[in-house]
C-alpha positions as a printed NumPy array, in Angstrom:
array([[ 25.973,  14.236,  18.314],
       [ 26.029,  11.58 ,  20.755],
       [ 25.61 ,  12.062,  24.62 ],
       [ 25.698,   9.2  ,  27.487],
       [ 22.675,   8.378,  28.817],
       [ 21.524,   8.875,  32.238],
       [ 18.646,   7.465,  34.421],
       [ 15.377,   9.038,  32.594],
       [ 17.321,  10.894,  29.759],
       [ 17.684,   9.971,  26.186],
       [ 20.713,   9.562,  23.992],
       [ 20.799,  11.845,  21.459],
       [ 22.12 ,   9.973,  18.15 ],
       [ 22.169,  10.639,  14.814],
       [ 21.806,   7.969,  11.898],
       [ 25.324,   8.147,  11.171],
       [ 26.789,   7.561,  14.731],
       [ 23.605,   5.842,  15.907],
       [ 21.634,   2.899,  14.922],
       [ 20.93 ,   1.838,  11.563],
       [ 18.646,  -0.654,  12.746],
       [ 15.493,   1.255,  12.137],
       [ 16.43 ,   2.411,   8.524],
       [ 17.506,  -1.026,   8.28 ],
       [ 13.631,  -2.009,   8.769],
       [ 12.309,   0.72 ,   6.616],
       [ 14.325,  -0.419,   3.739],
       [ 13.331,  -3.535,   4.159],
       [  9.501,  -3.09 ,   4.789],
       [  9.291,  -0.638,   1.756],
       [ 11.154,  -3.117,  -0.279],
       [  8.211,  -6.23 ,   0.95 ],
       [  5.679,  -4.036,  -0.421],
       [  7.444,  -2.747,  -3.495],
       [  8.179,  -6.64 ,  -4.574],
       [  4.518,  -7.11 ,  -3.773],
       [  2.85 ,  -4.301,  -5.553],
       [  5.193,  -4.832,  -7.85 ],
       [  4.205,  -8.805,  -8.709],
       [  0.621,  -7.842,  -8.642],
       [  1.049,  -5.497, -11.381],
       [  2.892,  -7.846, -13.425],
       [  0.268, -10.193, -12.543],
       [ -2.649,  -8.12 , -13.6  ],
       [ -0.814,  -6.688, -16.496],
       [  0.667, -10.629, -18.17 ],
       [ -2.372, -12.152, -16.879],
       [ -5.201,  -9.485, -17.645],
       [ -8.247, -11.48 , -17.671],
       [ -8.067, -12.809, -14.553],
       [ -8.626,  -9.886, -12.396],
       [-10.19 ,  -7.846, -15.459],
       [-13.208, -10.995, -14.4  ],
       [-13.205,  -9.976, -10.501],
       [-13.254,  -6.12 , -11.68 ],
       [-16.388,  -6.811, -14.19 ],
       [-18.141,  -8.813, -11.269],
       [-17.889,  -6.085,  -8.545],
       [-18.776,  -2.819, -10.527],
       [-21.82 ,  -5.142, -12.365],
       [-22.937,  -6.205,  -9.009],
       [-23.959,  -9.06 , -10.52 ],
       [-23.553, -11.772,  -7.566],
       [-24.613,  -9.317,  -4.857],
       [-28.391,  -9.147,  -2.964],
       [-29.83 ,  -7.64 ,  -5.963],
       [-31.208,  -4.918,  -3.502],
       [-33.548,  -2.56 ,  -6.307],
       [-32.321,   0.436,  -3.616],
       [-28.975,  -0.452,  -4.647],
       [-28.608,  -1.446,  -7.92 ],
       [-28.555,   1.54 ,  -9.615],
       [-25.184,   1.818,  -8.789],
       [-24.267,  -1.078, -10.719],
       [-21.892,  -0.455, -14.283],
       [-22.463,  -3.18 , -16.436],
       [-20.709,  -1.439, -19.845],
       [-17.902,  -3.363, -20.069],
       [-15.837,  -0.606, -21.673],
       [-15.898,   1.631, -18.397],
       [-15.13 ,  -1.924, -16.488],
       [-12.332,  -2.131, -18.648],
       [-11.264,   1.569, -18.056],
       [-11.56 ,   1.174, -14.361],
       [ -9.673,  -2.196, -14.412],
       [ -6.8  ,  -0.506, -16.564],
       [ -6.765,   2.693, -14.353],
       [ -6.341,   0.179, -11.098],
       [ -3.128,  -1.651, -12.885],
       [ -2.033,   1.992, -14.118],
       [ -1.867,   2.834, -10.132],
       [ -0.46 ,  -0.419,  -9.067],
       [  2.346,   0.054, -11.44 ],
       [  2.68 ,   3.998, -10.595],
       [  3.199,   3.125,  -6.981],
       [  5.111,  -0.197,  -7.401],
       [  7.979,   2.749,  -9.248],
       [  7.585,   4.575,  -6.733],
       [  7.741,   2.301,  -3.819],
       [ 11.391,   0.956,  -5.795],
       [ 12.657,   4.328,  -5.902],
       [ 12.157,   4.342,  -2.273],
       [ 13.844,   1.366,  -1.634],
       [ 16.769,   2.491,  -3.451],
       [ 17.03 ,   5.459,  -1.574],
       [ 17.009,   3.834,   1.32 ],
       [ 20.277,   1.797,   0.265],
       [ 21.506,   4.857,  -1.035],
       [ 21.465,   6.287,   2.474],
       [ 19.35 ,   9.182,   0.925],
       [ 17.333,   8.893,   3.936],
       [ 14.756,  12.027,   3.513],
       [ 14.457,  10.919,  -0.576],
       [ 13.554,   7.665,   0.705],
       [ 10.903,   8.542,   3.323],
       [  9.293,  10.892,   1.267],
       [  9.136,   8.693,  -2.043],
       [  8.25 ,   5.572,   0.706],
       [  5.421,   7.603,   1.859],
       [  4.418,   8.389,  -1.402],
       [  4.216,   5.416,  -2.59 ],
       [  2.55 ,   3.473,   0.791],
       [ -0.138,   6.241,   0.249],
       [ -1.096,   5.438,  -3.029],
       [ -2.07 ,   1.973,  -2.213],
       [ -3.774,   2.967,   1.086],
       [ -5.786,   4.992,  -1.523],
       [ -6.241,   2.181,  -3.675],
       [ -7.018,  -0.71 ,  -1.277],
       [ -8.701,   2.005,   1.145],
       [-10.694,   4.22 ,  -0.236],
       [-11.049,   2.028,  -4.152],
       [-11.611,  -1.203,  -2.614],
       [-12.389,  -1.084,   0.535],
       [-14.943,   1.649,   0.302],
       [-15.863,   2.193,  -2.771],
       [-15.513,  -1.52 ,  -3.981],
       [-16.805,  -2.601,  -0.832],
       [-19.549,  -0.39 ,   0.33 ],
       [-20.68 ,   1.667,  -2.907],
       [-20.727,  -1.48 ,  -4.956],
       [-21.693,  -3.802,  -2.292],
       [-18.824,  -6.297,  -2.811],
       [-19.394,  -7.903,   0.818],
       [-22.485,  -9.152,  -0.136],
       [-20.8  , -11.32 ,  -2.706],
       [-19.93 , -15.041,  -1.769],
       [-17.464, -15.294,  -5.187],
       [-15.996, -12.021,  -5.821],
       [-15.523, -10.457,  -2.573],
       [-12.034,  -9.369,  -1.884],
       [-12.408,  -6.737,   1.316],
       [-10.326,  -9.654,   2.882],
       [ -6.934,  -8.842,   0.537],
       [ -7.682,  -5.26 ,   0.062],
       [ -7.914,  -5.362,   4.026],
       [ -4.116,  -7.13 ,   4.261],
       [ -2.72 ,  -4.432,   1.924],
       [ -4.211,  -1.106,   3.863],
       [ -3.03 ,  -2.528,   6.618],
       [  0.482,  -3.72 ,   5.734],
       [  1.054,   0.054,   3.902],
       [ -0.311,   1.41 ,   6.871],
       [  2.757,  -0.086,   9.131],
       [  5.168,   0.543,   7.301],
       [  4.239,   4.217,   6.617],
       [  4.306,   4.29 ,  10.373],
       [  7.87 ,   2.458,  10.198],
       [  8.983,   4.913,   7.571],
       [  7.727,   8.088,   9.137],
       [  9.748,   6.877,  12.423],
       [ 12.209,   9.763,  14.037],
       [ 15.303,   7.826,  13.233],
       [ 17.85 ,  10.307,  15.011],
       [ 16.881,   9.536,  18.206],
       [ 17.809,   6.259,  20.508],
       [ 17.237,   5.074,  23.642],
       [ 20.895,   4.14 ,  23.969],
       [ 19.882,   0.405,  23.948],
       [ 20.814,  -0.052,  20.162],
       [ 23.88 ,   0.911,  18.43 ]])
């Protein structure tokens, strides 16, 4: 449905009459971050050691203040580093599926498949780079307090990146303010 605007009223205009423009930029943000997520797991899974290094350093705590009050928290068994490094690329690659499925339902025009797999997907690494890195790399491991293996700074660009596009994605896209058609 599609109504002429008048002073203080807004066009009513549905994504098949109306602009495309803001699907256009959800399909395109949740295809940046699916190509992204998507190279870091083939990253982490073709070159394993690298990152399997930066997970070891953070859960030993082994470059941070060496706080006794804090230490305890440390895992030094490199079996459950392993684990937790294996579970990270597990959820990389989880949500980099996910996040490509969204994308393709976006260019499929399969617009409420597309937000909800999109949203889906953006929340898994906001969970990731949130609440695994961020806080629990970050605060219960005390990864700020390490001058070498300190990486609130990345996990800090992904939150927020998934964070605008989820905003992006969760967008009313019906509606127009008669500007863009």
């Amino acid at each position: 449905m599609t109504t002429t605007p008048t002073s203080g009223t807004i066009a009513t205009t549905g994504t098949r009459d109306g602009s495309r423009t803001p699907v256009l930029a959800a399909t395109l943000l949740t295809a940046t971050v699916a190509l992204y997520i998507t190279l870091v797991a083939f990253g982490n899974i073709t070159d394993f050691g690298t990152n399997q290094q930066f997970v070891r350093h953070v859960l030993a705590m082994d470059t941070t203040f060496k706080d006794g009050d804090l230490m305890w928290r440390a895992i030094t068994d490199k079996g459950l580093q392993d684990a937790a490094y294996v579970a990270v690329i597990a959820w990389e690659s989880v949500a980099a599926l996910v996040l490509v499925a969204g994308t393709w339902s976006w260019i499929r025009r399969d617009e409420a498949r597309a937000r909800r797999l999109s949203t889906y997907g953006l929340l898994m690494l906001m969970l990731l780079f949130g609440a695994g890195f961020i806080a629990i790399g970050g605060e219960w491991f005390a990864m700020w307090q390490s001058k070498n293996w300190n990486g609130l700074d990345a996990a800090t660009r992904v939150f927020l990146l998934s964070g605008v596009v989820l905003v992006v994605v969760q967008l009313p896209f019906g509606q127009s303010a008669g500007g863009d058609r």
